[in-house]
N, C-alpha and C positions, 0 to 999 in steps of 0.2 A: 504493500500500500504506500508507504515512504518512499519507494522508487518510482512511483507510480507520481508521483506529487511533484518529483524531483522535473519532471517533463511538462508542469504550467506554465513555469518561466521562458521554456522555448514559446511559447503561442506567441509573446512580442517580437521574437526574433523572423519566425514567421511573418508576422501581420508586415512589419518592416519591411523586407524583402517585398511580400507581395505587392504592398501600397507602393513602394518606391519606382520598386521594374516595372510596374504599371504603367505605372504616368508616364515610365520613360519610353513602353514600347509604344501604348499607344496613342503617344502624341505625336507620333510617327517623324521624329523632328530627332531624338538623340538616342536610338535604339531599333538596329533592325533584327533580324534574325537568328544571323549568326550572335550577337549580341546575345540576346535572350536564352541559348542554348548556354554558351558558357555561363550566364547567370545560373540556370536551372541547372546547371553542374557543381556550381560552386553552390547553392543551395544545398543539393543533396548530402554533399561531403560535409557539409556542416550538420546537417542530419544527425547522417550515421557517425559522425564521431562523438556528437555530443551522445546518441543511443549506447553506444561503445562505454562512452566515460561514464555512464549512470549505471547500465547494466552491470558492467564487468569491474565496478567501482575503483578506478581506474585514477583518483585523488579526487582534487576540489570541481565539482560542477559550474561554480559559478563563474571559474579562470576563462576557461575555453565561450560559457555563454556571454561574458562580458566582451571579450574581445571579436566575437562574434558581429554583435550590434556594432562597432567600432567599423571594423573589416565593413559591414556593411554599408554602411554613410558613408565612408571614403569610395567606393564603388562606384553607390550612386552619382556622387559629385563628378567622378572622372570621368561618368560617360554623358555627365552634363559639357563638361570641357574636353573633352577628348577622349574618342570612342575607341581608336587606336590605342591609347595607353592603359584603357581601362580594361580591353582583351588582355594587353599583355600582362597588367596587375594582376587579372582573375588568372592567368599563366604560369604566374609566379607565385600566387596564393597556391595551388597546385605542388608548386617545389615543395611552399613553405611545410604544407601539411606533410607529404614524404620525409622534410627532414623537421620534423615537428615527432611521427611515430617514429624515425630509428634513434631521434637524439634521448625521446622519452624512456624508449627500452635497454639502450645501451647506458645510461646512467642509471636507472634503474635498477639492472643487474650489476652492474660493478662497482664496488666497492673501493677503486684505489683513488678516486679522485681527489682525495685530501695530499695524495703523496708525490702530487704529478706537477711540482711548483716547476722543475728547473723546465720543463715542458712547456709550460706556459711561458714563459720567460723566453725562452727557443723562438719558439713559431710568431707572438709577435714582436720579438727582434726582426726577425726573418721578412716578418710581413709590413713590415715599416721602413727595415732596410728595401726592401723591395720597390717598395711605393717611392721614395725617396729619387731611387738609382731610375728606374722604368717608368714610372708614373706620369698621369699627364694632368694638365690642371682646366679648373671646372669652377666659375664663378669665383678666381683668383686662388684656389685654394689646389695644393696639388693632391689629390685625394681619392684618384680615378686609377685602377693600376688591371691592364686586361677586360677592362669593362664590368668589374666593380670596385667598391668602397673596400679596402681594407680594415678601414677605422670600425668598420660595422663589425664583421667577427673579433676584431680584437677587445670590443667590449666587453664580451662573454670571458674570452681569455683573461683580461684584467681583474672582473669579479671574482671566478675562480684564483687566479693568484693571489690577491687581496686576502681572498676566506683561509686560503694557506697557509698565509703569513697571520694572521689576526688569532686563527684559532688552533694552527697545529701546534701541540708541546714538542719540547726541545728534542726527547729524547726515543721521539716517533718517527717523523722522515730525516729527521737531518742527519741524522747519526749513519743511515741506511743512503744519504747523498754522502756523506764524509768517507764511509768506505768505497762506495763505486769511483768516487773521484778520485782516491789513491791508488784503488788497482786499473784505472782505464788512463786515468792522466795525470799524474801521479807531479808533473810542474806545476800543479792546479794545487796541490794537497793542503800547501802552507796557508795562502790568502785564504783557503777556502774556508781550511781550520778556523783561523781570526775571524772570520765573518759568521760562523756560525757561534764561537762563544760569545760574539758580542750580541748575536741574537739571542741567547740566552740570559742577558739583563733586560729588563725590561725599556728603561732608557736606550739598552741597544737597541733593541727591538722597533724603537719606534722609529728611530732613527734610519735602520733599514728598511720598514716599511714604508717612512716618508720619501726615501729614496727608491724605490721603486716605484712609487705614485709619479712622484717629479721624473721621473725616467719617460715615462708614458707623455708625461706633458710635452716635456723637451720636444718630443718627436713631433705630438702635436704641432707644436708652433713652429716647427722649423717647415711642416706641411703648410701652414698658415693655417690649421685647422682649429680655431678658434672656441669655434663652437663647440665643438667635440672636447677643448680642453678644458671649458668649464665643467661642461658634464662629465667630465671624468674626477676635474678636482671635487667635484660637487660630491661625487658619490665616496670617496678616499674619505672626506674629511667628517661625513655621516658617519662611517663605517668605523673613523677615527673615536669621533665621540663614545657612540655607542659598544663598543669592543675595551677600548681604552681608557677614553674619562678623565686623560690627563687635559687639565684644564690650559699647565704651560704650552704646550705642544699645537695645541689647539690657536690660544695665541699665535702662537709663531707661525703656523699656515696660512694663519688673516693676512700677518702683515708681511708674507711671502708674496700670498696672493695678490694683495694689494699690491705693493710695488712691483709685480709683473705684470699687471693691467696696466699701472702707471707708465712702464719704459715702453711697452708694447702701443699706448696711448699717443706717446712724444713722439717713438719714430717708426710708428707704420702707417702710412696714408689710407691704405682702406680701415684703419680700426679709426684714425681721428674719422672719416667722413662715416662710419656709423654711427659714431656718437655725433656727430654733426648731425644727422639725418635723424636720429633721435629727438635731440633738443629743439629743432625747427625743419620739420622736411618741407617745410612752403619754402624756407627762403630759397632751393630752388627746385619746382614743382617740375617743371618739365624735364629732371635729370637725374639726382642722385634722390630724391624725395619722390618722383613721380611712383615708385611700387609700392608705399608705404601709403602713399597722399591715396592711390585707389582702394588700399585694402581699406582705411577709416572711410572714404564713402560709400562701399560694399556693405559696409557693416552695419552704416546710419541709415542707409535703404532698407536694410533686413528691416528692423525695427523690433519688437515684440515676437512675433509670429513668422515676419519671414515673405519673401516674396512669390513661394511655392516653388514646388520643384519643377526649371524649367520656365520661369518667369522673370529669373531676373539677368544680369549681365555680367557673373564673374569672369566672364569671359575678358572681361576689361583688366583683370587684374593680373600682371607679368608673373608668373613660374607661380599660378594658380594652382597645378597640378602636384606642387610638391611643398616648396615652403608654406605657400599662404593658405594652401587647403582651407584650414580655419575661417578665413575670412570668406571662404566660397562657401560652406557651409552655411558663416551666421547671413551671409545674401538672401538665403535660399531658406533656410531653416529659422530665421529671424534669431532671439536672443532668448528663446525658450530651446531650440535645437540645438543650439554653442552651448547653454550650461548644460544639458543633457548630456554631449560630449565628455565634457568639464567633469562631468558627477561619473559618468564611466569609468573615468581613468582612477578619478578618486578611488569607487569601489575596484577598482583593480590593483592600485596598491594596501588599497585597504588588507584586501583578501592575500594579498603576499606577503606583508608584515605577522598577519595571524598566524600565518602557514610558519613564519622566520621563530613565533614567541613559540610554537605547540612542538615543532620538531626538536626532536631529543640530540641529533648531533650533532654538536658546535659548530663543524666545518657547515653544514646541510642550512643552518642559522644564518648562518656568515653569508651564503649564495642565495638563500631566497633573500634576505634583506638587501642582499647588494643587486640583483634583477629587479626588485621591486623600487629600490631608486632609482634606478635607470629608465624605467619606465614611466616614472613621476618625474623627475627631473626633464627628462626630454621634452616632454608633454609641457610641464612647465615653463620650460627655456624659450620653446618656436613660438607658446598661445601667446605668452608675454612680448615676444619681441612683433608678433603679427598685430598686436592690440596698443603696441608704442608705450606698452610697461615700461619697456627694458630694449635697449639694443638690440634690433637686430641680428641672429644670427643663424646660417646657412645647415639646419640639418633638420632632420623629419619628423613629423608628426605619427608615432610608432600606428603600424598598423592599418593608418591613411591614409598619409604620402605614398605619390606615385612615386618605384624604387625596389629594384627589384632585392637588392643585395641586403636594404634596411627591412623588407618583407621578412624575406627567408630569414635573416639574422636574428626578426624581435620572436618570430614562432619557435626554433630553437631556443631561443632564451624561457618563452614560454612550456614549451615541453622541459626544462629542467625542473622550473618552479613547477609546473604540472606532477614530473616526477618524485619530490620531495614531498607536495602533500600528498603523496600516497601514503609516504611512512607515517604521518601522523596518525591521531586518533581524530574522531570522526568530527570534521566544523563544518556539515553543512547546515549545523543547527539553523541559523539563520545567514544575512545577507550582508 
């Protein structure tokens, strides 16, 4: 009967789909056939997964149906702006879910992921070096390497190193890295030694944790990847508080922080002209202000309710389809559809902080808490910079943005947290 219950929440997600591809097929204006077949594809697979997740009790039901509605409205909007990218979204939702169920069951079964730091460390060296040397650049930012985002899987990677360092004891993987490093590379042995007793104080500790966070950023910003570096300091310096607690250390990341923004402020020209474009994007409307001056008239048109779907013109609005989604959104959806948005992500970090308090193993704590800021942060960082909060900055609306590499990246991230509250005990009590 309780499983049975479990499947009222889908009738919204449902009625969504229906009401939305509706409007879109039959106003014969932003949806033809082929259109509607992939919809009705990517309908079903949302089905039977969520049927899958509830039957076979497979962790949190509400993770998958939240992001559900989410995935859904980003759909719609993209086949309001562009019919072409919104087949390819539904194409790459397609990846996403493939690598959504093997990322699920392969973390799920295996138990070594607490011990797999130097791993993580590897691969995004590897893929930053990469981006760096190969890469090509994309709205000033070099951040494109083979025809995706690097910076998108190494998110994952980051959280997981982070929970490595935050929650494994001294005398669990590191001892087990201290011998492989003396019989494989043995001119590694000594610094290595030093680095792991110093992470056995806790001042040491934080100290190399901070340096590995800063590590990540470096690379950021030598990408010009801005955006991506606050979100990454943003989630380090959470993960700091709450793991740590030391209040010095805490200090000391502010005013790191701070005067990195500051030198980054004086001598990069695109960072002065977003803050420019922040403070006054009229002073000049027709050039560096003109995508921000259309997203606030997009927004002041929506009104309340919204100009319906397919009524109004976000079409006016530059790189609609990825940064500003939002603003196409509140067009269309008015200011009742944006915070509906807003209240989603909410309950989707909500439901991944519970998953972070109820899970019993540190490492397992450390990774949903650090995905479930990643996915408020982000969400936070784009809605504030498209609404003239906050500066401006160049990265996705998880889940919405058009993107293929941020698709497939935030569903894997999804499938871990997925995986994790399995282990828990039972929170579907409520919402």
């Amino acid at each position: 009967m309780r499983k049975l219950q479990m499947f009222s929440p889908l009738l919204f997600v449902l009625l969504a789909n229906i009401l939305g591809f509706g409007i879109l097929f039959f106003s014969q204006k932003h949806m033809d056939m082929t259109g509607l077949y992939y919809s009705l594809a990517l309908l079903a697979i949302v089905l039977i997964s969520y049927f899958l997740i509830v039957v076979f009790s497979l962790g949190d039901e509400y993770l998958f149906l939240i992001v559900s509605m989410l995935l859904t409205v980003g759909i719609i909007i993209l086949f309001r702006l562009d019919d072409d990218k919104a087949i390819r979204q539904i194409i790459w939702f397609y990846v996403g879910m493939a690598g959504f169920y093997l990322a699920y069951f392969v973390y799920r079964k295996l138990n070594v992921w607490d011990s797999l730091f130097p791993l993580y460390v590897s691969l995004a060296f590897c893929l930053f070096a990469a981006t760096l040397l190969f890469g090509t650049y994309s709205g000033g930012a070099k951040n494109w390497l083979f025809g995706f985002q690097p910076s998108e899987p190494i998110k994952i990677l980051y959280i997981l190193g982070l929970s490595c360092l935050f929650t494994a004891p001294y005398d669990k993987s590191h001892k087990k890295l201290s011998s492989f490093i003396k019989k494989r590379v043995p001119f590694l042995r000594r610094p290595v030694h030093l680095l792991l007793r110093l992470y056995d104080s806790r001042t040491g500790r934080q100290l190399l944790i901070m340096a590995y966070a800063y590590m990540h950023l470096g690379f950021l910003v030598l990408q010009r990847e801005w955006g991506s570096a606050v979100l990454y300091f943003l989630i380090y310096f959470v993960m700091q508080f709450v793991f740590e607690g030391k209040y010095l250390f805490l200090l000391l990341n502010v005013v790191l922080a701070s005067c990195g923004g500051l030198l980054g402020y004086k001598f990069l020209t695109h960072i002065q002209e977003r803050v420019s474009i922040w403070l006054d994007p009229f002073a000049d409307p027709s050039d560096l202000g003109y995508q921000i001056i259309q997203s606030l008239y997009a927004m002041s048109s929506g009104g309340f309710v919204g100009t319906g779907i397919g009524q109004g013109r976000p079409d006016f609005i530059p790189v609609a389809t990825s940064d500003f989604i939002f603003a196409a959104i509140y067009e269309e959806l008015g200011m009742l559809g944006a915070a509906a948005v807003v209240l989603l992500f909410f309950l989707l970090v909500y439901r991944g902080i519970k998953i972070s308090l109820m899970v019993k193993s540190p490492f397992s704590k450390a990774v949903a808490l650090g995905i479930s800021l990643m996915f408020g942060f982000q969400a936070l960082i784009i809605i504030g910079g498209v609404t003239k909060m906050i500066p401006l900055t160049g990265i996705t609306l998880p889940f919405m943005s058009s993107g293929g590499s941020s698709l497939a990246t935030s569903f894997i991230a999804l499938a871990i947290l997925q995986a994790i509250s399995s282990k828990t005990e039972d929170i579907t009590d409520d919402i």
